[in-house]
C-alpha positions as CSV (number, residue, x, y, z in Angstrom):
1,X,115.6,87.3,107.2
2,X,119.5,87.3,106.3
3,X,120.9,85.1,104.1
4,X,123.5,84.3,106.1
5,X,120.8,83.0,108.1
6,X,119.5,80.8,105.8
7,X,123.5,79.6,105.0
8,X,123.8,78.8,108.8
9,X,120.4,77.5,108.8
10,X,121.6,74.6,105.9
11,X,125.1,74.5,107.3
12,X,123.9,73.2,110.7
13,X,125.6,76.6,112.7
14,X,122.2,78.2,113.9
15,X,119.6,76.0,115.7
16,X,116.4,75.4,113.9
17,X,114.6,77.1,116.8
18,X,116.5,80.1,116.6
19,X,116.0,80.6,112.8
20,X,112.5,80.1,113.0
21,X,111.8,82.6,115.7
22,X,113.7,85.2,113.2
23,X,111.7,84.5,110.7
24,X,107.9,83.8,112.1
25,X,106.2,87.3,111.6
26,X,107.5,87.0,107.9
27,X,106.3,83.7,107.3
28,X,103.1,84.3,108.7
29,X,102.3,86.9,106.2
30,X,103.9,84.9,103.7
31,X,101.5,81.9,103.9
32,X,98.5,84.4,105.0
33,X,99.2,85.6,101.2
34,X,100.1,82.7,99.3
35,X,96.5,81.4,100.1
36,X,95.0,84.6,98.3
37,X,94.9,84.7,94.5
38,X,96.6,87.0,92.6
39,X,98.7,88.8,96.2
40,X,101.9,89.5,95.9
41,X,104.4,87.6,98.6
42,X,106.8,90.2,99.9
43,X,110.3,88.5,100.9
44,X,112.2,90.6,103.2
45,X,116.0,89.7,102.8
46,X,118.9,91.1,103.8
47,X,121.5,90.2,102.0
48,X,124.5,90.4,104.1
49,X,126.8,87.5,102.7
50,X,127.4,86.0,98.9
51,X,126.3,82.6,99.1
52,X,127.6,79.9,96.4
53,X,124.6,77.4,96.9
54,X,125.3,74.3,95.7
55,X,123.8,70.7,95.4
56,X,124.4,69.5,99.2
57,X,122.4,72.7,100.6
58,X,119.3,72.1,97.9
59,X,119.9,68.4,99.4
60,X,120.1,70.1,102.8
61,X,116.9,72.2,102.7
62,X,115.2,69.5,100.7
63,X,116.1,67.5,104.1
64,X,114.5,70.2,106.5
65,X,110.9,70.5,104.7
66,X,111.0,66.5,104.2
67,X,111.6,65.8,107.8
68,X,109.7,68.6,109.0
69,X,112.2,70.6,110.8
70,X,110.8,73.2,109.2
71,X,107.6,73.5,107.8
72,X,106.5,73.9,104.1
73,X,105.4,77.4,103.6
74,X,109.3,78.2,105.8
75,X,111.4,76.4,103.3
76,X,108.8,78.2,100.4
77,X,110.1,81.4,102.0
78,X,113.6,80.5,101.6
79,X,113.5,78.9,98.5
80,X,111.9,82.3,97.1
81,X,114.5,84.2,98.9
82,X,117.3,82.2,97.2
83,X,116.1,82.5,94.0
84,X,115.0,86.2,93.9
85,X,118.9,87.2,96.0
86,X,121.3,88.9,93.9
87,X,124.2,87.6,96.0
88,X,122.9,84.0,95.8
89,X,125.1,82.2,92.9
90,X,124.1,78.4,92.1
91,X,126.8,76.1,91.7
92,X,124.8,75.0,88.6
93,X,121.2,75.9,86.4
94,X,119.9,72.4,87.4
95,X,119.4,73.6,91.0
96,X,116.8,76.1,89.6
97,X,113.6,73.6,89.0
98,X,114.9,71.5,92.2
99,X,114.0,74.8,94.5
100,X,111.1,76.5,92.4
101,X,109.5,72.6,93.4
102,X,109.7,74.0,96.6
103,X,107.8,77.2,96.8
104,X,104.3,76.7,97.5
105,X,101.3,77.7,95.2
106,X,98.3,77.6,96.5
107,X,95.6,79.2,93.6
């Protein structure tokens, strides 16, 4: 995954189709390891932009898992990605609990 995916993803510029398709064989092993206790969830992210994420794109994502545009264990994998990207700055510490109440844990 990039994360200038995931920015056009919450921006509206990439079609929710399109980003899922990049991401499915990532996801896939993402969920098929969340389920098992104790694995370790790889999150492959190319990070190919600095993103400033801020409180409309937590709103944003918070949006696409709520409505299910995309489903829980995707916005898991992004919210992990977000939080684990070096180039991912957040407008503000609050924004920290607000995605970690995003990625699934499932043991």
């Amino acid at each position: 995954m990039h994360l200038s995916s995931i920015q056009k993803l919450i921006h509206n510029e990439i079609g929710i189709a399109d980003f899922k398709k990049e991401i499915a064989d990532e996801v896939k092993c993402y969920e098929k390891l969340s389920k098992q206790k104790g694995a370790t969830n790889p999150i492959f992210l190319k990070e190919d932009v600095e993103y400033l994420f801020t409180e409309d794109d937590i709103a944003a994502l918070e949006t696409l898992i709520g409505t299910n545009k995309i489903n829980e264990y995707e916005g898991s994998y992004i919210a992990d990605a977000i939080l684990l990207s070096s180039q991912t700055d957040l407008i503000n510490e609050t924004l920290i609990d607000r995605i970690e109440k995003l990625v699934v844990e499932e043991w």
